[in-house]
Residue, then its C-alpha position, 0 to 999 in steps of 0.5 A: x719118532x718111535x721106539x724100533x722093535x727087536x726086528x728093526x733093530x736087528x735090521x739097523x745093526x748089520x748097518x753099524x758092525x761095530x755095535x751092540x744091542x745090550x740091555x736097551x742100548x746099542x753100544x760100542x767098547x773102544x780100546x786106546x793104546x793111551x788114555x788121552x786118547x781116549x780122552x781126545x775121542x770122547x771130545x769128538x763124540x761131544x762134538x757130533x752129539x751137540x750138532x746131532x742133539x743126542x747125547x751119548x752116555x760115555x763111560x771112560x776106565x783109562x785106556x777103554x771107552x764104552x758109548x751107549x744110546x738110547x733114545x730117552x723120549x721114546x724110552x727105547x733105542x730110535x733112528x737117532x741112535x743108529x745116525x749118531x752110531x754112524x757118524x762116531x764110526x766115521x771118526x779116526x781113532 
């Protein structure tokens, strides 16, 4: 697995329209109407980050949620970023 170059990730982006390319991580912000939800949301992330092994960075601040990807072992943004993208967009808020 490589490092996809600005192009490629450009490209993946129109795939994942709630997502953004920002300083090397592709990341999504998430509002809630109440903080256990928030909380509820980050442990169906955990969920499909385990059976995907690739793990998010989740920043929580009360009602708000930011996910942020990248991938470590390429040092940059990968597929894995964009299938695990994909899969939390599937999830219900």
């Amino acid at each position: 697995m490589n490092a996809l170059d600005e192009k490629e990730i450009l490209d993946n982006l129109s795939k994942v329209s709630k997502w953004v390319h920002n300083n090397g991580y592709l990341e999504r912000e998430i509002e809630f109407s109440k903080y256990l939800d928030s909380i509820e949301f980050i442990n169906k992330v955990a969920i499909i980050a385990e059976k995907q092994d690739h793990h998010p960075k989740l920043t929580s601040n009360f009602k708000s949620l930011l996910i942020q990807l990248t991938t470590h072992d390429v040092k940059g943004i990968s597929q894995k970023d964009f299938q695990l993208a994909k899969a939390i967009d599937t999830l219900k808020l």
